[in-house]
C-alpha positions as CSV (number, residue, x, y, z in Angstrom):
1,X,-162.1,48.5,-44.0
2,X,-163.1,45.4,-45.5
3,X,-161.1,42.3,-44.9
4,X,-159.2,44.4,-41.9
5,X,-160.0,42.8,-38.1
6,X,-160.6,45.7,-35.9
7,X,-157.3,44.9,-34.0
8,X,-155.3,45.3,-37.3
9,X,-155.7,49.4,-37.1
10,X,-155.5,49.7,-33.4
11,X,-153.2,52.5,-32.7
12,X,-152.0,53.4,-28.7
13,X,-152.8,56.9,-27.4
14,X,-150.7,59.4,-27.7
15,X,-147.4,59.2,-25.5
16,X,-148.5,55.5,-24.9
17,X,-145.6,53.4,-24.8
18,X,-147.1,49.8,-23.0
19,X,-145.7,47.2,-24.8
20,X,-148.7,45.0,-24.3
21,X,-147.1,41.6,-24.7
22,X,-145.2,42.2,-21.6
23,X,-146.9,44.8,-19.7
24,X,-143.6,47.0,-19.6
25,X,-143.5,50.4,-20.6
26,X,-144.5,54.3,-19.8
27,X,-148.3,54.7,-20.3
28,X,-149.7,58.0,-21.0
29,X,-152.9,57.6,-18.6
30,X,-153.7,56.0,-15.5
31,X,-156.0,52.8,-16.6
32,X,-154.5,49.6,-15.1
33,X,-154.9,47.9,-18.3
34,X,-155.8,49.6,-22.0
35,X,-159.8,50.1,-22.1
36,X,-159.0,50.5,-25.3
37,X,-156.8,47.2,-26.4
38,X,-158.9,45.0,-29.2
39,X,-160.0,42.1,-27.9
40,X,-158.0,40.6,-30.3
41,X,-154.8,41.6,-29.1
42,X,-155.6,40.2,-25.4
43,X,-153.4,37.1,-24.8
44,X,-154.4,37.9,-20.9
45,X,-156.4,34.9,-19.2
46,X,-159.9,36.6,-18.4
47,X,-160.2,34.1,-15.3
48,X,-156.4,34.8,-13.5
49,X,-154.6,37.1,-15.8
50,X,-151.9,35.0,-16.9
51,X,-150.3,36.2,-20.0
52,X,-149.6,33.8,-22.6
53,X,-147.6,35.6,-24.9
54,X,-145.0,35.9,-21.9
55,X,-146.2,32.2,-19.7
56,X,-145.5,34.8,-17.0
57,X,-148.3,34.6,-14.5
58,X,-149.7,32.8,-11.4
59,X,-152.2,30.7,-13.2
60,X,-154.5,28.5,-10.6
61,X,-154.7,25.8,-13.2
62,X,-152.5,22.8,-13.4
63,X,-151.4,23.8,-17.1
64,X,-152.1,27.1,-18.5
65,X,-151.5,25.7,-21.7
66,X,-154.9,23.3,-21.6
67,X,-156.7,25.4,-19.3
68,X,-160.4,26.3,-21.2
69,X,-160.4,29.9,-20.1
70,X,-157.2,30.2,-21.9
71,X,-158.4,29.7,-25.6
72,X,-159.2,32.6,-26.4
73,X,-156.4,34.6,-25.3
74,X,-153.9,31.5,-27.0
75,X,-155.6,32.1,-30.4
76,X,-154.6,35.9,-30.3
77,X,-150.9,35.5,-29.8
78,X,-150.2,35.5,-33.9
79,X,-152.5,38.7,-33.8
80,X,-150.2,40.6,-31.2
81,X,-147.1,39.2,-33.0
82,X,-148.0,40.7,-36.2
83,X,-149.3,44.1,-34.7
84,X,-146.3,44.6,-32.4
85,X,-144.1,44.2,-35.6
86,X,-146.6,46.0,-37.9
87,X,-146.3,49.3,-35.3
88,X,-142.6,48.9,-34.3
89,X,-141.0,52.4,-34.8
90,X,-138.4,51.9,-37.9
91,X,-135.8,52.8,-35.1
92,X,-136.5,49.6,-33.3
93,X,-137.0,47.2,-36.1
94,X,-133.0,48.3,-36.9
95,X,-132.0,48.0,-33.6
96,X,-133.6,44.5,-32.8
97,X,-131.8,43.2,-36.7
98,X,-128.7,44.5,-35.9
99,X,-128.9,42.7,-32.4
100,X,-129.7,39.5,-33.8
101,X,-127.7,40.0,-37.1
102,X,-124.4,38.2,-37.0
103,X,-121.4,39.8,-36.4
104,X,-118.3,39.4,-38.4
């Protein structure tokens, strides 16, 4: 897999259905978090946890956004972004455009 970042062919177990942008969903084992999430999907703060794809969190840091632990999780936002839509289910890419579609 030349040119491919490891994150790129990630695939969730089977029955897995964490969205893990959000944290939401059914997951198919009992890990807290996915041992098996690519680093470069993790838009988690290692230090508090915050998420940065969501700004949902309790971050002890004045702004999340400038904090240093956060770089690394802010630089894989695009990734997820990309790999959520690249593993969407073709029933869910037609549901989200025809709730954003315009109606007439």
């Amino acid at each position: 897999m030349i040119g491919v970042e490891r994150w790129e062919g990630f695939r969730q177990c089977p029955g897995c259905a964490v969205d893990f942008a959000t944290g939401e969903g059914e997951r198919s084992c009992s890990w807290g978090e996915c041992p098996y999430l690519p680093e470069g999907l993790d838009v988690l703060c290692p230090d508090c946890r915050f998420n940065f794809f969501t700004m949902e969190g309790n971050p002890p840091c004045e702004d999340p956004l400038l904090c240093e632990h956060g770089a690394e999780p802010r630089s894989h936002i695009d990734n997820l972004r990309r790999w959520r839509e690249a593993t969407r289910s073709p029933e869910a890419a037609r549901s989200a455009e025809a709730a954003g579609s315009p109606t007439s």
